[in-house]
C-alpha positions as CSV (number, residue, x, y, z in Angstrom):
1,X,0.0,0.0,0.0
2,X,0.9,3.2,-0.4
3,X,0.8,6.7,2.1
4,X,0.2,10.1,0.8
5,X,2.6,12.8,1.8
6,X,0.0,15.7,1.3
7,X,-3.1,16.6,-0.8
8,X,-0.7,19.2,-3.2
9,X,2.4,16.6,-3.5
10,X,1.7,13.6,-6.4
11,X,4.1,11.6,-4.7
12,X,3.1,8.3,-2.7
13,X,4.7,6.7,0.2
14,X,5.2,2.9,0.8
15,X,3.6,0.3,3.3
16,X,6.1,-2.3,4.5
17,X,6.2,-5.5,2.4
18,X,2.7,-5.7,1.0
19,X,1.7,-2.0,0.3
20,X,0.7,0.0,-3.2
21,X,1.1,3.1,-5.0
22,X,-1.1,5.5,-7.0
23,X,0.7,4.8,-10.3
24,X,0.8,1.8,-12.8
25,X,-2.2,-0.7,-13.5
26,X,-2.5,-4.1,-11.9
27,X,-4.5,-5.7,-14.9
28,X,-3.1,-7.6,-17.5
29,X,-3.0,-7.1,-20.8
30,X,-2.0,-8.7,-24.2
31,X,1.3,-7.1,-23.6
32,X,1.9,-7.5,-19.9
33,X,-0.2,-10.3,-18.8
34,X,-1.2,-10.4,-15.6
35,X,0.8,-12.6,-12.6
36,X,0.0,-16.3,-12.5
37,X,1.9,-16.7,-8.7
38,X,3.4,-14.7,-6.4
39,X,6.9,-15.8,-7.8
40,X,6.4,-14.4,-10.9
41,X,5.0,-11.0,-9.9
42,X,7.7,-10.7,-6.6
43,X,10.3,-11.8,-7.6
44,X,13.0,-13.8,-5.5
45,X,14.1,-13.5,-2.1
46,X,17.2,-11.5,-3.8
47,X,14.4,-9.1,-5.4
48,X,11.8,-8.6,-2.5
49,X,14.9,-7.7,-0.3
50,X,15.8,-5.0,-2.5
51,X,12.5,-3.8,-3.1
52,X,12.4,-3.8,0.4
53,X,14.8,-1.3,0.7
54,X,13.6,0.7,-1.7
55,X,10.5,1.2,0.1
56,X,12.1,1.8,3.2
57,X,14.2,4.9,1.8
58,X,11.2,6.2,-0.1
59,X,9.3,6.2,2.7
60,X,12.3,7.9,4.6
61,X,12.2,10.8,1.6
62,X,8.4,11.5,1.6
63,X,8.2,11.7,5.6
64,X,5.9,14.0,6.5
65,X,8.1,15.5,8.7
66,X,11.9,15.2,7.7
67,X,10.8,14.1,3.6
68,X,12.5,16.1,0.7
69,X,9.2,18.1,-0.3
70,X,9.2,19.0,3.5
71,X,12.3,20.7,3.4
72,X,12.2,21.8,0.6
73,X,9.2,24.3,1.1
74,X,11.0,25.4,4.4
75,X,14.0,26.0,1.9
76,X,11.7,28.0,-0.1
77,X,10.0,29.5,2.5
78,X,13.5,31.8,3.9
79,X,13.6,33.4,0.4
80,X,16.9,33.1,0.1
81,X,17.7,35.7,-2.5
82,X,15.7,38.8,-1.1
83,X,16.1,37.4,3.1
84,X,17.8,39.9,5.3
85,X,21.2,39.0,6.8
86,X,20.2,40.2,10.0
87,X,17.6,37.7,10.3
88,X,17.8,34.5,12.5
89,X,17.5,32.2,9.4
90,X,16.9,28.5,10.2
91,X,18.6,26.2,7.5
92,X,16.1,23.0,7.0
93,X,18.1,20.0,7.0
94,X,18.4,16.4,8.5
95,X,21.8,15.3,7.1
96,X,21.4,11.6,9.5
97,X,18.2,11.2,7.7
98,X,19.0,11.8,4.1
99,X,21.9,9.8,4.3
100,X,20.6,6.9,5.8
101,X,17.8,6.6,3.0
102,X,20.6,7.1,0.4
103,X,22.5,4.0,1.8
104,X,19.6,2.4,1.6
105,X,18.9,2.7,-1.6
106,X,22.5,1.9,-2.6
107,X,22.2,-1.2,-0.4
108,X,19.1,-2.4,-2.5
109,X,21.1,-1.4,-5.5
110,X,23.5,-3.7,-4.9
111,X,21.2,-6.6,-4.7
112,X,20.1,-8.5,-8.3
113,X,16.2,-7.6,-9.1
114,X,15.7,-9.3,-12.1
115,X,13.5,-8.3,-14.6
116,X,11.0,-7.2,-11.5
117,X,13.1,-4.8,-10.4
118,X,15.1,-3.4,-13.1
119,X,12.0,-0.2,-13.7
120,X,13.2,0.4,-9.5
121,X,16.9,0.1,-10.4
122,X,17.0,2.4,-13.4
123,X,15.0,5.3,-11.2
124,X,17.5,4.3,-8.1
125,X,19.9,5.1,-11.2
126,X,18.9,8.9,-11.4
127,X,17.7,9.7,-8.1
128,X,21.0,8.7,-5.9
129,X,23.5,11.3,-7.7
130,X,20.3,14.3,-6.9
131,X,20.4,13.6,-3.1
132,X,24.0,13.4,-2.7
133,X,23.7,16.8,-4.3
134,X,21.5,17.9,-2.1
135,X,23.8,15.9,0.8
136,X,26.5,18.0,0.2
137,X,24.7,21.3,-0.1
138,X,23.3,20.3,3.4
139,X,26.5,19.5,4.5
140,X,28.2,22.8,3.2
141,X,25.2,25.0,4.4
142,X,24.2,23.4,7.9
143,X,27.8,25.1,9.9
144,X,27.5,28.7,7.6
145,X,23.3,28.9,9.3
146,X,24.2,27.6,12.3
147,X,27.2,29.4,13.2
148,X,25.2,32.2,11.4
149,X,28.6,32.9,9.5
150,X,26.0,34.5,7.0
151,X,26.1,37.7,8.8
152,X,29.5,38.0,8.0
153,X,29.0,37.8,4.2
154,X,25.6,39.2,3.8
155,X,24.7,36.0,2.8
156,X,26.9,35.7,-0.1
157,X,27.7,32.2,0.1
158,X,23.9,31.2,0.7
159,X,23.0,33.6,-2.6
160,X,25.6,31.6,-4.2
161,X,24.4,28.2,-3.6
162,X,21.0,29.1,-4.0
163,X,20.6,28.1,-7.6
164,X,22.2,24.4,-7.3
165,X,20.9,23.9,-3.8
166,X,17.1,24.6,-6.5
167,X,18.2,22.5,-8.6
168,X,19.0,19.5,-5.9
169,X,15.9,19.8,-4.5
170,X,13.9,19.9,-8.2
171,X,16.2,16.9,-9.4
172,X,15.2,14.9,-5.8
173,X,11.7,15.1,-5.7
174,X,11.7,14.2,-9.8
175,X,13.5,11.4,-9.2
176,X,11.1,10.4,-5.9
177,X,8.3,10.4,-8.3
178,X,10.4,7.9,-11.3
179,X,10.7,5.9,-7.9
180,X,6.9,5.7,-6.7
181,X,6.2,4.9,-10.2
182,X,8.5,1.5,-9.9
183,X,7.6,0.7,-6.9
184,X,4.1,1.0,-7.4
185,X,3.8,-1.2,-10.2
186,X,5.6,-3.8,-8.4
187,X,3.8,-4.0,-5.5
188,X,0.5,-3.8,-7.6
189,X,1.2,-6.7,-9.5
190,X,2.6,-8.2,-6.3
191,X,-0.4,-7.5,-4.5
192,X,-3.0,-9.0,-6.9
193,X,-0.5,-12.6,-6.5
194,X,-0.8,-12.3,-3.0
195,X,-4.6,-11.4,-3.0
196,X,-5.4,-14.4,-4.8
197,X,-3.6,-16.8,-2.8
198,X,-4.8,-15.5,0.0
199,X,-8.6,-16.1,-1.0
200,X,-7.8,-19.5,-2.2
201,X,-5.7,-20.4,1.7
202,X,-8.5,-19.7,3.5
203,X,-7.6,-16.1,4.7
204,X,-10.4,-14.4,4.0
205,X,-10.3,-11.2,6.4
206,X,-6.5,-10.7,5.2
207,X,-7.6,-11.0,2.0
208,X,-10.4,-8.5,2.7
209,X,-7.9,-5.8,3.7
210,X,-5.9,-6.2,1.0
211,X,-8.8,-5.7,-1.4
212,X,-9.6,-2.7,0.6
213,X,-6.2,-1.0,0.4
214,X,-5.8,-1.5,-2.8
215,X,-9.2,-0.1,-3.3
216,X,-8.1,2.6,-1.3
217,X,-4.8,3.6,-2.8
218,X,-6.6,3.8,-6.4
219,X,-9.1,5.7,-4.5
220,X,-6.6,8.3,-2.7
221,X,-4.6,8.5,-5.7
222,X,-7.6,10.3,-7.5
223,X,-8.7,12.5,-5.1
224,X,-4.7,13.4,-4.6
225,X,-5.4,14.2,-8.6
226,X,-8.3,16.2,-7.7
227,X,-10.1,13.6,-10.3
228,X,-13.7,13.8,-8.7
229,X,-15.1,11.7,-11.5
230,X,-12.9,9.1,-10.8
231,X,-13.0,9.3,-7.4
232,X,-16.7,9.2,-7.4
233,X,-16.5,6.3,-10.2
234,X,-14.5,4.1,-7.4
235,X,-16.6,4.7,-4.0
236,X,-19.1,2.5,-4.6
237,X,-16.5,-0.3,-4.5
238,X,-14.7,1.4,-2.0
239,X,-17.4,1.1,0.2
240,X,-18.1,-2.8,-0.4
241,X,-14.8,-3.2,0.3
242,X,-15.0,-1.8,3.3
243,X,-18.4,-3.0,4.6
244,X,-16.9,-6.8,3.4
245,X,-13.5,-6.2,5.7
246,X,-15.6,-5.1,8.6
247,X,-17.6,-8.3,7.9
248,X,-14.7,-10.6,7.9
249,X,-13.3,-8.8,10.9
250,X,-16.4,-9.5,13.0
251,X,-16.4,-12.8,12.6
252,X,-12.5,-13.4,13.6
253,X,-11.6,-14.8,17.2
254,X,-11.7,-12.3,19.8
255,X,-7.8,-13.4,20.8
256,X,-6.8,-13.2,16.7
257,X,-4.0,-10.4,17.2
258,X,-5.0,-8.8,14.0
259,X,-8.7,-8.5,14.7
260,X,-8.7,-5.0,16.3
261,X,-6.2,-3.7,13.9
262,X,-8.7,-4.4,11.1
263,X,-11.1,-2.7,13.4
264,X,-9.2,0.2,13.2
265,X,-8.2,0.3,9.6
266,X,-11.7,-0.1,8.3
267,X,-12.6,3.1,10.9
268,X,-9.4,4.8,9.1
269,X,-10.8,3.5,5.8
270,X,-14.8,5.0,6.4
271,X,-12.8,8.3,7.8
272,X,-11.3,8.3,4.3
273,X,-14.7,8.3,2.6
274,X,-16.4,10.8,4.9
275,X,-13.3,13.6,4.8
276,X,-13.8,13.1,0.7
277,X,-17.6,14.0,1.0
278,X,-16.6,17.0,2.7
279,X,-14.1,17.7,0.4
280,X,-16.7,17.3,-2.8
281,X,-19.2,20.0,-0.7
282,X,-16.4,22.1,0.2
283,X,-13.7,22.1,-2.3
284,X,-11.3,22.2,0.3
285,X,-8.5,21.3,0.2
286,X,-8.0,20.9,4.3
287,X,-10.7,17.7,3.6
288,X,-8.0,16.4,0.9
289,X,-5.6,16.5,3.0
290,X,-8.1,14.4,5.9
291,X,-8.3,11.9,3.1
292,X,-4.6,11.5,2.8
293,X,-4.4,12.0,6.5
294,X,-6.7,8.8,7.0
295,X,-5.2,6.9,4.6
296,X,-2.1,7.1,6.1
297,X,-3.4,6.1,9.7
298,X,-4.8,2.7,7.5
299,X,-1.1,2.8,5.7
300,X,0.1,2.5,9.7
301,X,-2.2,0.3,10.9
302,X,-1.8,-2.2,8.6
303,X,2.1,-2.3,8.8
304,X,0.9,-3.8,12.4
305,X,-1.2,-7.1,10.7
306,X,0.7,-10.3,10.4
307,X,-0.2,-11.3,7.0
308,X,0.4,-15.1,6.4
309,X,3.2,-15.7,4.3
């Protein structure tokens, strides 16, 4: 599945092993035929490892809170080339962070995808060499604000870097976006494989969440989009998904470790639904942001299920 960062940013985040993403189409087609087993669509142990990672370190860069959009609007937000040297000037940064999703992603370079994850290797490809441009700006920056050097010069080195430090930003959250695009295709196509098998094992409230999120990260992706006809196209399914997890839910064992999660994400789920209603009266985009904002809480929720394997 797949979390939203915010109502104005197209970019998706990642759930754990199992999750989606508001780009690329699960069905098959003359050309790409749909999965016959989860082998096929998941690759090897080799190739969900590295997808793994992958999702791990996109998930790092879209954080709500220390992503690459984030800082980047509080990078845009100190007006670099008109701010005032005499101003206390914050520089947004989190160099730990950054760098740890960049290992990542090189770690889950490293690894051998196969033909499942070369789409995720070849947008790995272009997005590493923007962040560790944006690394070193960080890096170069962070002591000058800090110190706040910058009232020695005027700001002259800050006006200086401004352009590439633009630029690093620009070329990172393009190359996030390649990245959802691979990733979400995978774990579509992954997804529908694991769907299946689940119906056919026996598992059918797992399987009913799964429908659900995937439901719901088609769903979220559209009103993201502000798409309303497509959004509107997709709620009645939405919403049978939903009332069909709720059933399976009630009817699990009151000691099932998963049951009150489910619980929770199909509250999440209907919370979803209801902030888009308001959003359709209002044209708001505060209620877009509730539907991403509920989606997510689903997105977290359901990285707490133990799905069986």
């Amino acid at each position: 599945m797949i979390s939203r960062t915010s109502a104005g940013v197209a970019t998706l985040a990642l759930a754990a092993a199992l999750s989606l993403s508001a780009c690329g189409d699960s069905k098959g087609n003359a050309e790409n035929p749909a999965p016959k087993s989860v082998a096929q669509a998941a690759g090897n142990e080799a190739t969900q490892e590295k997808m793994s990672l992958y999702i791990d370190a996109f998930n790092a860069l879209i954080d709500e809170h220390w992503g690459v959009s984030k800082y980047f609007g509080d990078y845009q937000k100190l007006d670099i080339p008109n701010a005032s040297a005499t101003a206390t000037l914050h520089f947004p940064e989190n160099i730990s962070h950054l760098e740890r999703a960049i290992s990542k992603l090189k770690e889950g370079r490293a690894l051998n995808g196969g033909n499942q994850g070369k789409k995720a290797d070849e947008a790995a490809d272009k997005l590493i060499p923007q962040l560790e441009a944006l690394l070193a700006q960080w890096q170069a920056l962070d002591p000058y604000f800090e110190s706040r050097a910058y009232r020695d010069d005027a700001l002259a080195k800050a006006k200086a870097a401004h352009d590439a430090q633009t630029q690093a930003y620009q070329g990172s959250v393009a190359g996030i976006e390649l990245l959802d695009v691979a990733l979400s295709e995978y774990q579509r196509a992954s997804n529908a494989a694991k769907l299946e098998v689940m119906r056919k094992g026996g598992h059918a409230a797992e399987a009913s969440l799964l429908d659900a999120m995937q439901k719901a990260d088609l769903f979220t992706n559209a009103v993201m989009e502000d798409n309303k006809a497509e959004a509107d196209a997709q709620l009645p399914a939405m919403e049978a998904a939903i009332a069909k997890l709720r059933e399976e839910q009630a009817k699990m064992p009151a000691d099932n470790s998963n049951k009150s999660y489910l619980s929770s994400i199909a509250d999440n789920l209907s919370g979803m639904v209801g902030a888009y209603r308001d959003f359709k009266q209002s044209n708001s985009d505060g209620y877009r942001e509730q539907v991403v904002d509920r989606y997510n809480s689903a997105i977290g929720n359901m990285n707490r299920v133990e799905l069986p394997a």
